[in-house]
Every structure is written in C-alpha cells, then in structure tokens.
C-alpha positions as CSV (number, residue, x, y, z in Angstrom):
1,X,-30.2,-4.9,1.2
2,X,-26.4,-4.5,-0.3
3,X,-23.8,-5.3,2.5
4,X,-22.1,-1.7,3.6
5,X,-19.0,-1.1,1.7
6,X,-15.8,-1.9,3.2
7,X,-14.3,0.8,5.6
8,X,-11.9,2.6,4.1
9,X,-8.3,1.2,5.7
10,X,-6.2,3.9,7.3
11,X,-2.7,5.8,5.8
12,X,-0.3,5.9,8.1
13,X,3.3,6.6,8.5
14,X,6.0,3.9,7.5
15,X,6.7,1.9,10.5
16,X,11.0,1.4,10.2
17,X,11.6,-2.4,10.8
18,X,8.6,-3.8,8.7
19,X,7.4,-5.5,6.2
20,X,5.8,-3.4,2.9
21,X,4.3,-4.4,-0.3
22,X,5.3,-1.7,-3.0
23,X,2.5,-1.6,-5.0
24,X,3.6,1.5,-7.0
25,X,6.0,5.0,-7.7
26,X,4.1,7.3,-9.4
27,X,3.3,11.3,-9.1
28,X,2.0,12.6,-5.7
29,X,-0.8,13.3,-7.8
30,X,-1.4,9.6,-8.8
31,X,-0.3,8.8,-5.4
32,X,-3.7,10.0,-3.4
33,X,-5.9,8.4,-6.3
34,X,-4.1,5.1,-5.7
35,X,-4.4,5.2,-1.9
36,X,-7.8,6.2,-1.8
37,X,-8.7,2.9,-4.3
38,X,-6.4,0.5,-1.6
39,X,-7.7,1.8,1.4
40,X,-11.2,1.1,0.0
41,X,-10.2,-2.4,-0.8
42,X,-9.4,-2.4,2.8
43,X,-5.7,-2.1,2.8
44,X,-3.2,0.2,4.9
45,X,-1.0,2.2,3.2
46,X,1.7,4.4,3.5
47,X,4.1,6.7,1.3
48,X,7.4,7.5,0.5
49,X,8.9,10.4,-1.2
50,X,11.7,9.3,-4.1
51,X,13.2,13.0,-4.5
52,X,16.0,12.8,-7.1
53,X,12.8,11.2,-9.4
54,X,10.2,13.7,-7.9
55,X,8.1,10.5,-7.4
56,X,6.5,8.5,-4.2
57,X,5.9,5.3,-3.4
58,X,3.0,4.1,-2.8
59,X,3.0,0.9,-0.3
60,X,1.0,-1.7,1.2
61,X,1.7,-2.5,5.2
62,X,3.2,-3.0,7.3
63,X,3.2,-6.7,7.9
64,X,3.3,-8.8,11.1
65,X,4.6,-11.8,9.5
66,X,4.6,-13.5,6.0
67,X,2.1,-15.3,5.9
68,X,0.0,-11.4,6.0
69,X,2.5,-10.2,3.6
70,X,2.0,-13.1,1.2
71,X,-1.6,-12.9,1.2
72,X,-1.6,-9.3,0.5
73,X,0.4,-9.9,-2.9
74,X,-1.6,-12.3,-3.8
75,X,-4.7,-10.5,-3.6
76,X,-2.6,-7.5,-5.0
77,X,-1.3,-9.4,-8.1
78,X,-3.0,-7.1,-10.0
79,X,-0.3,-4.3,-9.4
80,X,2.9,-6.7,-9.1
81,X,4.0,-6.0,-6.3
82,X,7.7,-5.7,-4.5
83,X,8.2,-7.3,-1.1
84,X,10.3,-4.2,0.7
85,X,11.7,-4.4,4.5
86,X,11.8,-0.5,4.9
C-alpha cells in the first residue's frame, strides 16, 4: 500500500516580524495554482498583493529561525527563492 499523500500545509495571513521565502509574483490567477502545488509539498504559504503591478506574491513561511528558513530554500531551489523579513 502507497503511503497517504502529504497534508496539504495551510495559507495563512503574513505574520509582520518574520521570516518569508518569496518564491514568486505572478497573477492572482497563477497565484492559487502555485499555492495549492506548495501546500501539497507540505509548505505554508501566504500572499501579498503588489498593486501598482496588479501582481501578488506568493511566499513561503514564516520562519522561526534560519536554520528552517534555509532548509526551506534549499528544498525550494527549484523556484529561486528571495529571503524577505516582511
């Protein structure tokens, strides 16, 4: 028997004062697609609107420390993404 997928990780609000990885800014749109594939890879995410560029940014978090954050990118590295203290 296949072991059960992984649970789908939750999207919250952005938490001021943490740690984020950026993993994208794309269309809202694109935006739901993208956190539906990283919360079934078992990641938190958030969003943030980017209005003068009618885009939102899709991010990873937040962080308790850096050895989390660091981790995170790494098994990321696919998307490149930004370190952000929001």
């Amino acid at each position: 028997t296949p072991p059960p997928p992984p649970a789908a990780a939750s999207r919250g609000p952005l938490l001021k004062g943490n740690y984020y990885l950026q993993v994208a800014a794309v269309r809202d749109k694109d935006a739901s697609i993208l956190t539906d594939v990283l919360g079934k890879r078992g990641f938190s995410t958030a969003t943030e609107a980017v209005p003068e560029k009618a885009l939102v940014r899709v991010l990873v978090g937040p962080f308790k420390d850096a050895v989390a954050l660091n981790e995170a990118k790494e098994k990321l590295s696919d998307f490149r993404p930004i370190a952000r203290k929001i």
